[in-house]
C-alpha positions in Angstrom: -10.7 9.1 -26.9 -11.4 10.5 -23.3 -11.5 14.6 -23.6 -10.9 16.6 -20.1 -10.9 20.2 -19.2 -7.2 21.7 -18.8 -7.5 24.1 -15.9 -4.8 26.6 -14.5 -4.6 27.3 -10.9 -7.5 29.5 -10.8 -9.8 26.9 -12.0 -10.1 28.5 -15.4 -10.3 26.2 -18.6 -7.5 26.9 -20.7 -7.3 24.1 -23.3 -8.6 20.9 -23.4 -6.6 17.1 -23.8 -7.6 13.7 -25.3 -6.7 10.4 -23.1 -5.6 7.7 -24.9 -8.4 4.7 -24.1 -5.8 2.1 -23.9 -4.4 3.7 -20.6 -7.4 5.9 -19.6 -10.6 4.2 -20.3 -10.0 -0.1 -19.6 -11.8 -2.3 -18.1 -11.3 -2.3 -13.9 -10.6 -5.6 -12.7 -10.5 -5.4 -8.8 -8.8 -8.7 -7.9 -6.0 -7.1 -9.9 -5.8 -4.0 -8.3 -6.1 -5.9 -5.3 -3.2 -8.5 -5.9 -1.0 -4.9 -6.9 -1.8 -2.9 -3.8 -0.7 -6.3 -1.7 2.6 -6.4 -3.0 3.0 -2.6 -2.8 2.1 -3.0 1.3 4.4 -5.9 1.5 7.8 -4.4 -0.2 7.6 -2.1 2.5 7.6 -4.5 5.4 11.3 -4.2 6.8 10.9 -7.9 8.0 13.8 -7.2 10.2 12.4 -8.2 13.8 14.5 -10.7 15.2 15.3 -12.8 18.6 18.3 -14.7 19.9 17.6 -18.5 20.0 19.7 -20.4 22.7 23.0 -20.3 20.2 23.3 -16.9 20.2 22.9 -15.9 24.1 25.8 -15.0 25.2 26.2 -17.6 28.6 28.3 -20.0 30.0 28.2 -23.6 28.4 29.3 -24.9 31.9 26.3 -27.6 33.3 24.9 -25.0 36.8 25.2 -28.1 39.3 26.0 -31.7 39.2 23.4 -33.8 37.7 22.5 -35.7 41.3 22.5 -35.1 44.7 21.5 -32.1 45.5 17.9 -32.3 45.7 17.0 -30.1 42.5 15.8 -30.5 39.1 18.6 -31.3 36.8 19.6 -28.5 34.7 22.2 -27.7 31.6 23.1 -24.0 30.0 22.5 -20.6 31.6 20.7 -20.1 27.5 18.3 -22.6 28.1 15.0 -21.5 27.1 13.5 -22.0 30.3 15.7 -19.7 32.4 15.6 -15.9 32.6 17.7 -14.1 30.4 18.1 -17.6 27.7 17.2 -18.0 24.3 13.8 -17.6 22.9 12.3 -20.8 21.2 11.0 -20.2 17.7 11.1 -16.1 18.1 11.2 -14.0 14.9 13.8 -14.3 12.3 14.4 -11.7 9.5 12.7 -12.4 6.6 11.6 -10.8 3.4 7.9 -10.4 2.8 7.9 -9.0 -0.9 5.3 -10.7 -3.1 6.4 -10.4 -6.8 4.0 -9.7 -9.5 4.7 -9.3 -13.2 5.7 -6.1 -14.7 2.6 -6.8 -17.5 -0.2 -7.0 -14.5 1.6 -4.1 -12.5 1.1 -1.7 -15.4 -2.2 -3.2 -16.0 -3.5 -2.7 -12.7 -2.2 1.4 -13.3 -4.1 1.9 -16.1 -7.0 0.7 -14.1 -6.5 2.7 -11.2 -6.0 5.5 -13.7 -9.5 4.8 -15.4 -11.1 4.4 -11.8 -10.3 8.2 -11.0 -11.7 9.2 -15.0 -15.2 7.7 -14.3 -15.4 8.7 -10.9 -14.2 12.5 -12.2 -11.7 12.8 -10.0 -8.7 13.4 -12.4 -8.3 16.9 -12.5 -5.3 18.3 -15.3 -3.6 21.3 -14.9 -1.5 22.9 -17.5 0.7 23.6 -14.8 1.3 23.2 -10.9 4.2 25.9 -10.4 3.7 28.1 -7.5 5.5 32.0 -7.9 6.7 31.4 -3.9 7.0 29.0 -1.2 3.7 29.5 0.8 1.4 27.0 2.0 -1.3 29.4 2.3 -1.8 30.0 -1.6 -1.3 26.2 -2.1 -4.3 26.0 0.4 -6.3 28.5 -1.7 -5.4 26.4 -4.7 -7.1 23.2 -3.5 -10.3 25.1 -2.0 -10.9 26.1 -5.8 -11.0 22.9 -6.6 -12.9 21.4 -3.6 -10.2 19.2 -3.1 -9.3 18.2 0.5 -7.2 14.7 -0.3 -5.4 14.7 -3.4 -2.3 13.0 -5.1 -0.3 15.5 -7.3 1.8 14.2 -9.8 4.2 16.7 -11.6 6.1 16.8 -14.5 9.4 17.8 -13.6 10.3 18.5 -9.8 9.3 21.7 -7.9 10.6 22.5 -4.6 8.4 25.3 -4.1 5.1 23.3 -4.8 6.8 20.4 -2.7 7.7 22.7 0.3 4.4 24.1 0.3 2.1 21.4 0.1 4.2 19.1 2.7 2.8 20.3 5.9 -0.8 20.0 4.8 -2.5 16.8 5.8 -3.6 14.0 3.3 -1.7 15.8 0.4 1.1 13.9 -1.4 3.5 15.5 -4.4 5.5 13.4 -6.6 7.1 13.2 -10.4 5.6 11.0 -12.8 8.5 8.3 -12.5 6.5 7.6 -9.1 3.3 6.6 -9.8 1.8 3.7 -8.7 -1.6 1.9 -7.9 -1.5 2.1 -4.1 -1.5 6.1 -3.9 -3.5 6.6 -7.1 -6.3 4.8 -5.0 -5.4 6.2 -1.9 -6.2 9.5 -2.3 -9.4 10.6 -3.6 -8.3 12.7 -6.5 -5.7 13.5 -9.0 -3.9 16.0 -10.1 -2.0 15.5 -13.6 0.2 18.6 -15.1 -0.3 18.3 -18.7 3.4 17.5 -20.0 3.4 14.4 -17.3 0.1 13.0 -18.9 2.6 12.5 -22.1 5.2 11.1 -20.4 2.5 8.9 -18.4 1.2 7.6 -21.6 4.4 6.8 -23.0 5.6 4.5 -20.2 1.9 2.5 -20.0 1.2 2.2 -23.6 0.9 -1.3 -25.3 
């Protein structure tokens, strides 16, 4: 098994944790992480531009001027596409752009990701993430202990001071275990896990 340093906020070691290898130490297939992150992006399309075709301008139906006679090009609806203010010919419709992937190769690809941040040692456990106050200037000091300028934190349980005082510092992202997922693992270039959510982590990816 994988063995890391447990640190506390001061950057002291104050235990130390095995990783189970089936979740922390797999083989990294890119074209999986890949085909993961893709979806991810794509779920969060709205797909909801759209444009009125020729039905659904609101305009007379009634033909502008007789067919003949007076010189002019024929003509029909005030919606024609060819007017000002008619329908648009093959404008946006809403549509859904999610790209579905198997549960199996979702959790797969986390495990990776997961494994990607233990070689690169950038996953960083803390025994725990709880700040006495709201104050983003301790959370600040935090990080500089650990040299960490972009980091993901993922927490066991919520914390509304850690979450109030990490949210208006840049490229720093808080969230509970129940949230994690390939895209922001990979995003950010390290990891915080609090010790209990390692467990819980563990027990949702394990084979």
């Amino acid at each position: 098994m994988t063995q890391l340093d447990v640190f506390n906020l001061k950057k002291e070691k104050v235990a130390e944790i095995e990783l189970r290898d089936q979740i922390f130490d797999v083989p990294v297939k890119p074209h999986l992480l890949h085909q993961v992150v893709v979806s991810q992006l794509a779920a969060r399309r709205s797909g909801t531009a759209a444009a009125k075709g020729r039905s659904d301008v609101r305009a007379s139906g009634a033909k502008l001027w007789r067919q003949k006679g007076t010189g002019r090009a024929r003509v029909g609806a005030n919606s024609s596409p060819t007017r000002k203010g008619g329908g648009v010919v093959f404008g946006p419709e809403p549509r859904k752009y999610t790209k579905r992937v198997p549960k199996k190769i979702r959790k797969a690809a986390l495990r990776m990701a997961l494994t990607d941040k233990v070689k690169e040692n950038h996953l960083i456990v803390v025994d725990d993430f709880s700040l006495p106050e709201i104050k983003t200037k301790r959370f600040v000091e935090t990080l500089q202990r650990f040299d960490v300028h972009k980091a993901l934190i993922v927490t066991h349980e919520k914390s509304i001071t850690l979450e109030k005082s990490s949210r208006n510092v840049p490229r720093i992202k808080v969230m509970r275990h129940e949230g994690l997922n390939v895209f922001d693992v990979l995003k950010y270039d390290h990891l915080f896990l609090e010790r209990p959510a390692i467990e819980k982590i563990e027990e949702a990816l394990g084979t």
